[in-house]
Backbone bond lengths (Angstrom), bond angles and torsions (degrees), N, CA, C in turn:
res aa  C-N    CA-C-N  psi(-1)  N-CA   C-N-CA  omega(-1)  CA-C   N-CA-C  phi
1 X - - - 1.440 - - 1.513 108.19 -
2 X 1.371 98.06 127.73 1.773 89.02 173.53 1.619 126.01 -89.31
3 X 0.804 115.82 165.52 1.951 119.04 -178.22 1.457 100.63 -81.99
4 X 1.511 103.42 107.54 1.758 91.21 171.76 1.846 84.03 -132.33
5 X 1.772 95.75 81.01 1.378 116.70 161.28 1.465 98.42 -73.83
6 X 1.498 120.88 161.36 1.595 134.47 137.61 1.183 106.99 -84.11
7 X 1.293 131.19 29.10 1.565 107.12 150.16 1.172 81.31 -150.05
8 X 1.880 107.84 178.82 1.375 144.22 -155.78 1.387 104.82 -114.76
9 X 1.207 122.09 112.34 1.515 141.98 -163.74 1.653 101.10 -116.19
10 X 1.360 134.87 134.61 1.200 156.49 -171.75 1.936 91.16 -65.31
11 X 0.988 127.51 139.95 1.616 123.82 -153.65 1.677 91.05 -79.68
12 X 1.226 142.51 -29.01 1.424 136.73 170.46 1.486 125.94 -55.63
13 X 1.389 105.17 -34.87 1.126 123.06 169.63 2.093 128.43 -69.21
14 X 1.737 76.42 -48.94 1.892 87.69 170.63 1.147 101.61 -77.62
15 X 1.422 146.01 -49.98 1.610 136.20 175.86 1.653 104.88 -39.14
16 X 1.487 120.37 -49.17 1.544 113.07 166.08 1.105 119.80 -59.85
17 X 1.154 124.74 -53.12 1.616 102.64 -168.89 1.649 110.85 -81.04
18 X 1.445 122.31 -14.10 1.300 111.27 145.96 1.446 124.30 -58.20
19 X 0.938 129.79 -29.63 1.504 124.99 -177.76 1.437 115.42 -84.01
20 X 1.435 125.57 -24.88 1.417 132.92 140.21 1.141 115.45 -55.71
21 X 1.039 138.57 -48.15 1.542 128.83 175.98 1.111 146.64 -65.40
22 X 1.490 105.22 -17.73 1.697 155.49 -174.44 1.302 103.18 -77.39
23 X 1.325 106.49 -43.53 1.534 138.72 -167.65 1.590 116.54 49.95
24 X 1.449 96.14 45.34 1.221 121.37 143.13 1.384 140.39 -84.24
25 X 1.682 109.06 115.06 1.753 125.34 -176.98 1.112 133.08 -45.83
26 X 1.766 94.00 -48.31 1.330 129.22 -162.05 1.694 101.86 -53.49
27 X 1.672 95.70 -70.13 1.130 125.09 -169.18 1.430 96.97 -63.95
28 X 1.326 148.14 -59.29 1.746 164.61 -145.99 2.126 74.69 -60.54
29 X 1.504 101.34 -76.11 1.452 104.86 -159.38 1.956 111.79 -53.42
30 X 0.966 96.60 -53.21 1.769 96.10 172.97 1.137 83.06 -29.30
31 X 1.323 159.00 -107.62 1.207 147.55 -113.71 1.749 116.81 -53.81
32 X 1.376 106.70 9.24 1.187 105.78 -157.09 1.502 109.41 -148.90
33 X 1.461 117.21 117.08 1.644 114.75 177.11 1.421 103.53 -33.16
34 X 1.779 107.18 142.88 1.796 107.42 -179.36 1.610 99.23 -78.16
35 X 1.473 138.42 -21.97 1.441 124.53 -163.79 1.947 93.46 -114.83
36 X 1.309 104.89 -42.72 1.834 91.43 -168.96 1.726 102.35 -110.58
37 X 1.294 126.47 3.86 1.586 100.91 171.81 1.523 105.38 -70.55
38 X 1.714 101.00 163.01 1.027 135.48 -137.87 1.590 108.15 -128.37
39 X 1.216 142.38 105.81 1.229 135.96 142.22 1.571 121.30 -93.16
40 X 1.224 111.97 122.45 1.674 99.62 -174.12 1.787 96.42 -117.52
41 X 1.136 111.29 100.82 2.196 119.71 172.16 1.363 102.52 -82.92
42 X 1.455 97.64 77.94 2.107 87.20 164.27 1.131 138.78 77.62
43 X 1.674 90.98 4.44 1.533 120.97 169.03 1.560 118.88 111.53
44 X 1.581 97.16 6.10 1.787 87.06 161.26 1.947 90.00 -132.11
45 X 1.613 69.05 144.16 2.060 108.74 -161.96 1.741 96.09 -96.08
46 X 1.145 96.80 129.30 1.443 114.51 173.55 1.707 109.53 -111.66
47 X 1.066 122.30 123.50 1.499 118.44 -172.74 1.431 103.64 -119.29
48 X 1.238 116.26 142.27 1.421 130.32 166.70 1.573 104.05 64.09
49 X 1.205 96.55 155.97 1.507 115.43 177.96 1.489 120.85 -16.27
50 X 1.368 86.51 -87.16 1.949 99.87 167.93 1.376 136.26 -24.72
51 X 1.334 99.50 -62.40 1.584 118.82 162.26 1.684 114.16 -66.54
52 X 1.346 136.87 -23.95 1.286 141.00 175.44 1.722 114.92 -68.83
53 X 1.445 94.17 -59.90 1.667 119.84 154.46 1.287 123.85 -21.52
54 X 1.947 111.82 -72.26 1.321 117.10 155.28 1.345 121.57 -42.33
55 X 1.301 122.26 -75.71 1.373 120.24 -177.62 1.742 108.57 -40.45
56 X 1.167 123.18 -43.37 1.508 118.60 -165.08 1.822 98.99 -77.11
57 X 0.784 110.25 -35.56 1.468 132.19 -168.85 2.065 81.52 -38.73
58 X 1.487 102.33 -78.85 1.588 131.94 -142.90 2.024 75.53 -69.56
59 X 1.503 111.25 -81.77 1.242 105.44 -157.32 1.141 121.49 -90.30
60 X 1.388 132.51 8.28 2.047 128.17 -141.93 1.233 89.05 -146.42
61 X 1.181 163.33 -106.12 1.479 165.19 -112.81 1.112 89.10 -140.56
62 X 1.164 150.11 -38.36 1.801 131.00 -168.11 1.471 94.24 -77.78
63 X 1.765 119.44 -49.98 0.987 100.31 177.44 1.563 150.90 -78.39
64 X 1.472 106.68 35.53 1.303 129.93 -177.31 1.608 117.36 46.32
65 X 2.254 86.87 61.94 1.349 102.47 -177.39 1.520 108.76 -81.23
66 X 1.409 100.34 159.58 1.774 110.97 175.72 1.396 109.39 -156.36
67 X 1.287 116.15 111.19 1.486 110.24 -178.07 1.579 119.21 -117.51
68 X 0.793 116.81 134.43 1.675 132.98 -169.27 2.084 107.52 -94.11
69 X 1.297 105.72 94.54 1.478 93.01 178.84 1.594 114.29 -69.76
70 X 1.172 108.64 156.78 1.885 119.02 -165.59 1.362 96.54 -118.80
71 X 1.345 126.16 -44.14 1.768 134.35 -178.44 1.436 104.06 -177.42
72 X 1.217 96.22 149.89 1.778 125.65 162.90 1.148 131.36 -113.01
73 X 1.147 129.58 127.16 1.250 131.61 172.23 1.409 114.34 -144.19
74 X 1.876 94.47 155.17 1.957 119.75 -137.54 1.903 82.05 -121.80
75 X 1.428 94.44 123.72 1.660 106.75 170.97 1.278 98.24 -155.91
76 X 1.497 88.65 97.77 1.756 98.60 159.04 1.805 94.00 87.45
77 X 1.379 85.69 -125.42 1.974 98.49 -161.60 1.600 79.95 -113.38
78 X 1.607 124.56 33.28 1.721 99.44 165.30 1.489 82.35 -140.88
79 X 1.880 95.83 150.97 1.485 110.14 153.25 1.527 104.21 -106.72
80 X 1.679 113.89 146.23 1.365 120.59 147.21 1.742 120.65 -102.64
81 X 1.165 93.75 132.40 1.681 95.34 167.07 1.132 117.33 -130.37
82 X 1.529 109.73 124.95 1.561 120.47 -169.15 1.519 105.02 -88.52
83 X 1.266 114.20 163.63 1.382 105.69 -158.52 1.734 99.61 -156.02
84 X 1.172 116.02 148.20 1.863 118.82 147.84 1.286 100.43 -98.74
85 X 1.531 93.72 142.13 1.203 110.84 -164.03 1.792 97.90 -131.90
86 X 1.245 117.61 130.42 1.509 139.77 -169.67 1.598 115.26 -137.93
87 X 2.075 123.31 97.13 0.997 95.50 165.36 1.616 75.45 -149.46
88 X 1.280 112.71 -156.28 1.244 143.18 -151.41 2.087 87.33 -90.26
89 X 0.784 95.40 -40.79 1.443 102.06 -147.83 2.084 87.46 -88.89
90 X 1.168 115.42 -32.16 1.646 117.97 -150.54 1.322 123.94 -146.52
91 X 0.938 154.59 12.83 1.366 149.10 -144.83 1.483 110.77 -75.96
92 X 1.587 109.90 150.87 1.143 118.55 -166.80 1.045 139.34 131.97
93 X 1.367 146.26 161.93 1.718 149.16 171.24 1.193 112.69 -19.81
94 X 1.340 147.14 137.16 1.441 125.88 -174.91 2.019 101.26 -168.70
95 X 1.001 93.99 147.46 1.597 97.69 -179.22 2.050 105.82 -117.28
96 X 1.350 128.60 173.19 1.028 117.99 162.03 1.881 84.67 -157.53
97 X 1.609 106.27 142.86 1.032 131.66 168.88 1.644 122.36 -80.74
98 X 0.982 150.95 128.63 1.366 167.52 145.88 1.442 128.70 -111.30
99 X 1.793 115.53 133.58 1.496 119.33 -151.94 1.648 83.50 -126.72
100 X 1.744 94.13 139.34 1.651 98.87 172.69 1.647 120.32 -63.44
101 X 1.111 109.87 0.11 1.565 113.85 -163.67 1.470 95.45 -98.51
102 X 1.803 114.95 -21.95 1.291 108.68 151.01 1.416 125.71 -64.41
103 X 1.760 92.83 148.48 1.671 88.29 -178.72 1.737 103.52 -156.56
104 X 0.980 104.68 131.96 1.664 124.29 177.20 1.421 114.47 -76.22
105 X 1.468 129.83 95.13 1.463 105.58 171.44 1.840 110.60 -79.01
C-alpha cells in the first residue's frame, strides 16, 4: 500500500506507517530492537519482539489498524506524528512518538 498522506513524513517514518498499514509484522517489528525495543500505549511498555507482537496482535495490526498522519512535528532528538487512527480495537485521534537515535535500516 502506498502512503498517500497530505503531508510529508521523513522516509523512516512513512516506510512505518506503511508497514502498519500493509499490515505487515514482519516489516511493523524491524522497526524495533528484537530484545529492548520499546512500545509504551499510555503507560504500559511492551519490550522486545514477543511482547510487541502480543500487544499488536490484540490492538495494532491484528486489529485491522490504519492510521492516517495529520502533522509532524521535530523537537530536539524526537518526532511526533499525529495520526487518525481506525481499527477494530480503537479508533480515533492518536499521536505516536519517534526518537532520532531511532533508526530503520
Amino acid at each position: 500500500m502506498s502512503n498517500s498522506n497530505p503531508i510529508n513524513l521523513p522516509k523512516a517514518l512513512e516506510d512505518f506507517v506503511n508497514a502498519v498499514n500493509d499490515g505487515d509484522d514482519k516489516r511493523f517489528l524491524s522497526f524495533f530492537d528484537k530484545e529492548e525495543g520499546v512500545i509504551n500505549d499510555w503507560g504500559r511498555k511492551f519490550v522486545g519482539h514477543e511482547s510487541i507482537q502480543t500487544w499488536s496482535d490484540k490492538e495494532f495490526i491484528g486489529a485491522k489498524g490504519k492510521m492516517t498522519p495529520t502533522r509532524v512535528e521535530k523537537n530536539g532528538d524526537e518526532y511526533r506524528v499525529f495520526a487518525d487512527w481506525k481499527s477494530n480495537f480503537y479508533s480515533g485521534a492518536s499521536f505516536v512518538y519517534f526518537h532520532d537515535r531511532w533508526r530503520h535500516n
